[in-house]
N, C-alpha and C positions, 0 to 999 in steps of 0.2 A: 671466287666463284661461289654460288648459293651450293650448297650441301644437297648434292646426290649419290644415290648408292650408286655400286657398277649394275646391278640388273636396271634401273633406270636409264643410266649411261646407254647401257648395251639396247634397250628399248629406245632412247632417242637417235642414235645411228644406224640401226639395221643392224647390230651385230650381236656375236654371240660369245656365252663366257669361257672363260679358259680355266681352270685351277681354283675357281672360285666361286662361291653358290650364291652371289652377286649382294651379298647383305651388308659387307663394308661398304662404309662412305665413304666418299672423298670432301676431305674435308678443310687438303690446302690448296697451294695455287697447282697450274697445268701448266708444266714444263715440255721443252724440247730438248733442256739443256740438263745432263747429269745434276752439273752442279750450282743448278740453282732449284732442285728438289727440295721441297721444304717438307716435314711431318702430313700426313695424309694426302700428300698432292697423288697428281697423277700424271704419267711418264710420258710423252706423244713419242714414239717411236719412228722416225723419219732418216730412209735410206739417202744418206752423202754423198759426195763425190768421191772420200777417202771412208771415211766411218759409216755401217749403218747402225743408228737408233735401237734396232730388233736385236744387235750384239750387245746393249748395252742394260738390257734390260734385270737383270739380275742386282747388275751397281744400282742401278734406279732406284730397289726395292729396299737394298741393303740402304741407301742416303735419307731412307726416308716412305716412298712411293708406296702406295697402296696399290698399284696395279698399274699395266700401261695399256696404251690405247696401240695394237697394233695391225699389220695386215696381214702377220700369219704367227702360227703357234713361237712363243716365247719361254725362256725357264723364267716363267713370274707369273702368278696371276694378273691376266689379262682380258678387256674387250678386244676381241679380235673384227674386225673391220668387213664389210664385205667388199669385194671385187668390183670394179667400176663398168660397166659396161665400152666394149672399144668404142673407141672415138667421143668418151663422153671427157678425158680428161683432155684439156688445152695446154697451149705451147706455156704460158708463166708457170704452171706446174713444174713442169720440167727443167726450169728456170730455175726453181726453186731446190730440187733434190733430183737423185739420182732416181728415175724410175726406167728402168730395162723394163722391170716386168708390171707396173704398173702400181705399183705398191705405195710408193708417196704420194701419188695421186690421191689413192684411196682413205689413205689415213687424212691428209688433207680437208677431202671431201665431207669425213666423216669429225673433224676438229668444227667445221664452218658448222654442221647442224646441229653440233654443243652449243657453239657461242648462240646460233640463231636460238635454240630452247631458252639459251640462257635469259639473254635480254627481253625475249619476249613477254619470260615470267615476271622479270625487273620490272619491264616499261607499264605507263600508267602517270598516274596525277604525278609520282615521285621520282621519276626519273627520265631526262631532258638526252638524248642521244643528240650530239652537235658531228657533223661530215662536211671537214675541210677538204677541197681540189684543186686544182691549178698545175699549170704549169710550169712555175715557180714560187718560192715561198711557202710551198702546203704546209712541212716543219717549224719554220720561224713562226706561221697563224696560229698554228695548233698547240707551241707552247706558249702563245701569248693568250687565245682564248683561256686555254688551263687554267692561268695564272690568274686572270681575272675573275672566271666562277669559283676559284675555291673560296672565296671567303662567303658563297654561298650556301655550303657543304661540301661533302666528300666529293673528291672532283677524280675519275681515273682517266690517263692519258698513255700514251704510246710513247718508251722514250729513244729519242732518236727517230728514224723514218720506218717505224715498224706499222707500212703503208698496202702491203698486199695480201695474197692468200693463207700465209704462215702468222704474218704481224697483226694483220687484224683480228681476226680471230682470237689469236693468243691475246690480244688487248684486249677487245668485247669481255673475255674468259675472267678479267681483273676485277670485274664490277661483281657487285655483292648488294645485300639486304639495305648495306647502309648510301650504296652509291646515289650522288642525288644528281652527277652529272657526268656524262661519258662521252668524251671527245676524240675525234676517229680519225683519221688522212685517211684518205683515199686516192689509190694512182692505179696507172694503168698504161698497159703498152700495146692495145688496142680496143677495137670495136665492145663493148659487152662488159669489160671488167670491174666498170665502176659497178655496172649495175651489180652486178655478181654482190661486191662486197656491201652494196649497199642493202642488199638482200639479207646479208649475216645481221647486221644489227641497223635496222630500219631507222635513220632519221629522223627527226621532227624539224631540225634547221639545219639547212644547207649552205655551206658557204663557196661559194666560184670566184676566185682571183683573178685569174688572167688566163687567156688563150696563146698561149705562144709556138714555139716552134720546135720545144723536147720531142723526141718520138715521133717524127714527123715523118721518120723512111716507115715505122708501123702505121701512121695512120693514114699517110698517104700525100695528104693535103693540111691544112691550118683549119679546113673548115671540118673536113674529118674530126679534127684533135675537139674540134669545138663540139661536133655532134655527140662523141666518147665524154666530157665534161658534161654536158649537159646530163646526162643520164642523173646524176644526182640528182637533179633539182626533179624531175621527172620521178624519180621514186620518193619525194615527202608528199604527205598528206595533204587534205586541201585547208585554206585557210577556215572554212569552218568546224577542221579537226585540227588546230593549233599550229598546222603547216607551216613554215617561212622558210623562204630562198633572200641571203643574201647576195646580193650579184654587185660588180665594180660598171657602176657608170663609165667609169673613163677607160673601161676595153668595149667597144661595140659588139664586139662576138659573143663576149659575157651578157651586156645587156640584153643581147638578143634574144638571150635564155627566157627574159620574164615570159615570152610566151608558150615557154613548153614547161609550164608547171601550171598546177591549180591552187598553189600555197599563195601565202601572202608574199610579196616582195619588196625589199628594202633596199634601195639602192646605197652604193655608200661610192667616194670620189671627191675630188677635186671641184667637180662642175655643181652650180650651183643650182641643179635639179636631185640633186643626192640628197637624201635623208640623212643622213650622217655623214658629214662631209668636215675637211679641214681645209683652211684660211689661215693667210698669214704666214707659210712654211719658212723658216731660218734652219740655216745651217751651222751649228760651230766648227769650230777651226778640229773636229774630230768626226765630221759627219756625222754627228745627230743631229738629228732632228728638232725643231721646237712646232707647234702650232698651235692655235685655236680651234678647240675641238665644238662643232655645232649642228645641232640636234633643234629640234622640235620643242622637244621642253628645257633647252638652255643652253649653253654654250659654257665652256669652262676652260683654263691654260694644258699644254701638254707639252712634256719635257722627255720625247723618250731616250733611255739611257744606254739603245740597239745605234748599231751603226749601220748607214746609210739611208737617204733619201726613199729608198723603196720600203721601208719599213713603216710611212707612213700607210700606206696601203693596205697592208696586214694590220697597224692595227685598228684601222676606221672599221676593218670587216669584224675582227674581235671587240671592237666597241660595241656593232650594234648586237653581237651574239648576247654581250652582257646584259644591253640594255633592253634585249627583248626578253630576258630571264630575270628580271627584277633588280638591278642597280640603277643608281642613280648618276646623272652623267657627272656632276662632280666625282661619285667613287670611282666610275669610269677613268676620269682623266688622273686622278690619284693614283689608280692602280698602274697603269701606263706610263706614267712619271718615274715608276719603281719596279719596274719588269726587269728580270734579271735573264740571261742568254741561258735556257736547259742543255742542248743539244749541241754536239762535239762537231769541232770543223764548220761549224757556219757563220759566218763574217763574227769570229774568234779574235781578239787584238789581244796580242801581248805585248811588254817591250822589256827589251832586255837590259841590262845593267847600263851598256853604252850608247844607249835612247833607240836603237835601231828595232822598230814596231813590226810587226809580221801581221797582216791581215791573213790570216789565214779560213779561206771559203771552197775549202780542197774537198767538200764529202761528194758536189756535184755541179755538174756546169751546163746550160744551155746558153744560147745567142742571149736569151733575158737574160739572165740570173750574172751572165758574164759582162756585159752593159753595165748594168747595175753595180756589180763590186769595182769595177774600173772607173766608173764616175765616183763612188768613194774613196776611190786610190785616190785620184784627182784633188778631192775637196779636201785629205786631210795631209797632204804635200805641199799644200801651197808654199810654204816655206823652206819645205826639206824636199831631199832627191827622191822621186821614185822611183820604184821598180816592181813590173808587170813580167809573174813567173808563171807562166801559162803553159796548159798544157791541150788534148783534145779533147771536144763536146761530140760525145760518140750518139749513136743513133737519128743522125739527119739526113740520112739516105742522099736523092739527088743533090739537097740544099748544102752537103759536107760541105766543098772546097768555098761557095760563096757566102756562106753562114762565117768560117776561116779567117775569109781575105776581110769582109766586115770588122770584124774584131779587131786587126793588125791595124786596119784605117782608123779605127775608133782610136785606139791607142796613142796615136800620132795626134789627132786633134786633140787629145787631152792634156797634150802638152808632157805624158808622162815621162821619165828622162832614159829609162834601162827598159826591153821586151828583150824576155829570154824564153825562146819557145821552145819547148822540152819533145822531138820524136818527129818522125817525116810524118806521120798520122796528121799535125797539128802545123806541117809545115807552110799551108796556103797564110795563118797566122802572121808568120818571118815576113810571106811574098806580098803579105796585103800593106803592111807598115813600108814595106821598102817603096811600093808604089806610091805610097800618099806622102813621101817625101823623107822618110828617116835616112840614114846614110850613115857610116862607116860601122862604129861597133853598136851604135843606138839599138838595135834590133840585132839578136845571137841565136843562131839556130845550133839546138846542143841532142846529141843523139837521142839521151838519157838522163834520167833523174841524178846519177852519179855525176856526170859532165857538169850539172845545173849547180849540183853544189859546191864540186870544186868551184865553178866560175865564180860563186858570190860568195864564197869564202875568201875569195881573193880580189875580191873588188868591192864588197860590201863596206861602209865604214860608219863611224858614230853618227846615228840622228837619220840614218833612210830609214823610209816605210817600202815594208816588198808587201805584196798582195799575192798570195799562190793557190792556181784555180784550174781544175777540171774537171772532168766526168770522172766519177770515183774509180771506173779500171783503171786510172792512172796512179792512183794513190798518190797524189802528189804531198800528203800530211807529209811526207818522209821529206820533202824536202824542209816546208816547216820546222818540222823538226828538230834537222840538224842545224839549221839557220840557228834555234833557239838553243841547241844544246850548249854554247860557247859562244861569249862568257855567260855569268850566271845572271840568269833570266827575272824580271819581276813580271810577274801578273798582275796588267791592271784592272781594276776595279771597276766594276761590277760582275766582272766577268766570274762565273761559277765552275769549277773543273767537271769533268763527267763523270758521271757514275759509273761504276762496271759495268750494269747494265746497258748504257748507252752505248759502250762500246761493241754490242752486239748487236746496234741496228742493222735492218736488212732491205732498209728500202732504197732508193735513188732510181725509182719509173717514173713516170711523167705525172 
């Protein structure tokens, strides 16, 4: 964060000082988290479900913390926040922290009009705010765009899906004097949200993936979800103030979008009215990808080193982010040749000592995103057994049981050889396979994550690939997991382990 006192602080939220005649800076990062207090940061104080933040204020101070940001008196010097007006905090807040008395709300409210100060000061000729959305993929785009602006400058990003009212912010909060690009996901579980966030740190390029069917009991409808998406592109600039919306030609709902912005727009896709578009797609015997990546000013090879077919997608829209921020499309396809996986749990391959590979894509699951890793199961089975560890894709309101039985059908046409569907929640899953024709133990319905393990402990053998996938209240990593615990495990390559930080993602909204 650029270097403010707390009387500034306490001037950009509305609030007032506690213990301190507001002349300290802060002068390192803004935590939520004790222990990741660095020297001069400063403490956001935020009520839990178990812990409140405003208990822990004193440790804060002691780790480091010049002061914390709270919503009522603390023993530490502190901004104290003021009170939100009723009915002006919404349901994700809540979502977010314990607020009885409204108190998370408010520090909340009052973290967003930091990060807005912040980047406002930033933005300008030297720094390029890029806002990924979608349906699915926001995470896998957002650390592929990263990776291809840093070699432009300091690049700051979000790690894991730190995608809403807590993560954004706290990311916006990352950029500094030297930041020369700051790239954001954006999600949301209904009407207003994008805008909200897009509002903390304003855009200049937009990018929209797909309209699909995540969040679809909040938004109602797919065209809903599509109207809530579109809000991005609607808050960048016009194209005579450096504006661009990237939109995916080949979702119709996305393309639709060109008309509710005044930015420039760059279509990217498969069809051969895309501006940025790939030709030629192969698959290896590991589901990657290869293509011919072609632009306008030239065409070049691409080898991405991501698994699965839907990855080209992500990165045609990260191509054209790059190449609208001054790469060139050979650096382009170079960089995308060499993309390495940031973010925990998303189509993650390992394989263990006795070849048995685990896709593991357990941080979140909708009808896409579960498509998608099943036709990888697919592509890199073809010689060996599979197996589809599934669990349930929560928030599809009416469309749960037939969004379900879909899936269980798909699985059967892919020819995959084991479905083991984890919880009566995910059970239409079991009833959709058995209808499109599977039969005896092919398709297992098991209470519980425990169940699932015994069963492929004791059926698993050298050389299967298991794929294990759902909405993250499942936490289905645990089965991963123990899959991988025994025997001893290799990690294949390219693959990066997560940081600690990662481990504290807080996003999986739509």
């Amino acid at each position: 964060m650029i270097v403010l006192s707390l009387a500034e602080i306490a001037a950009i939220v509305g609030g007032r000082l506690h213990r301190t005649d507001g002349t300290t800076e802060v002068t390192g990062s803004v935590e939520f988290d004790t222990r990741e207090i660095t020297p001069g940061g400063l403490f956001v104080a935020l009520p839990g479900a178990k812990v409140d933040g405003h208990d822990f204020a004193a440790r804060a101070v002691e780790s480091g913390a010049v002061a914390v940001l709270a919503a009522r008196e603390v023993d530490a010097p502190a901004v104290i926040v003021p009170p939100l007006d009723a009915g002006v905090a919404h349901d994700r807040a809540f979502a977010l922290v314990s607020d009885k008395d409204g108190a998370g709300a408010a520090v909340l409210a009052a973290l967003a009009k930091l990060a807005r100060h912040v980047v406002r000061k930033l933005s300008g000729d030297h720094l390029t705010v890029v806002g990924v959305t979608g349906s699915a993929g926001k995470t896998s785009t957002k650390d592929i765009i990263a990776q291809l602006l840093e070699p432009l400058g300091p690049t700051v990003a979000p790690p894991g899906s730190f995608n809403n009212e807590l993560g954004h912010p706290w990311t916006a909060l990352r950029a500094d004097d030297s930041t020369r690009q700051l790239v954001l996901e954006l999600s949301a579980r209904g009407p207003g949200h994008i805008a909200e966030l897009a509002a903390i740190a304003p855009p200049r390029i937009g990018v929209v993936l797909n309209v699909g069917t995540a969040h679809v009991g909040e938004f109602g409808s797919r065209e809903g979800i599509a109207k809530g998406k579109g809000e991005l592109v609607e808050a960048l600039p016009s194209a005579e103030d450096g504006g661009v919306a990237v939109l995916n030609l080949d979702d119709p709902y996305v393309a639709a979008m060109a008309s509710r912005t005044t930015a420039r727009v760059v279509f990217v896709g498969e069809s051969e009215s895309a501006r940025v578009r790939a030709v030629d797609i192969t698959l290896d015997d590991e589901a990657r990808a290869s293509f011919r990546l072609v632009t306008p000013d030239g065409e070049a090879p691409v080898k991405l080193p991501l698994y699965g077919e839907h990855q080209v997608g992500n990165a045609l829209s990260a191509a054209a982010v790059a190449l609208e921020t001054g790469s060139t499309v050979e650096e382009v396809a170079a960089r995308l040749s060499s993309l390495e996986r940031r973010s925990d749990r998303r189509m993650e391959v390992t394989t263990r000592a006795d070849g048995v590979t685990v896709l593991n894509d357990s941080f979140n699951a909708s009808p896409e995103s579960m498509r998608a890793a099943l036709k990888a199961l697919a592509s890199m089975s073809a010689t060996r057994r599979s197996w589809a560890v599934l669990g349930v894709m929560g928030d599809l309101g009416e469309d749960s049981v037939t969004a379900h039985d879909g899936i269980g059908r798909l699985v059967v046409r892919l020819n995959i050889d084991k479905l083991v569907v984890i919880g009566q929640a995910a059970a239409a899953t079991h009833q959709g396979a058995q209808q499109e024709g599977s039969w005896g133990e092919e398709s297992v319905l098991v209470p519980d994550v425990e169940a699932a393990i015994a069963l492929l402990h004791d059926q698993l053998r050298a050389g299967d690939v298991v794929l294990v996938k759902a909405s993250k209240a499942a936490a289905l990593w645990r089965v991963a997991d123990a899959v991988l615990a025994s025997p001893e495990t290799n990690a294949e390559s390219p693959v990066v382990p997560p940081s600690p930080s990662q481990e504290r993602s807080n996003g999986g909204d739509a």
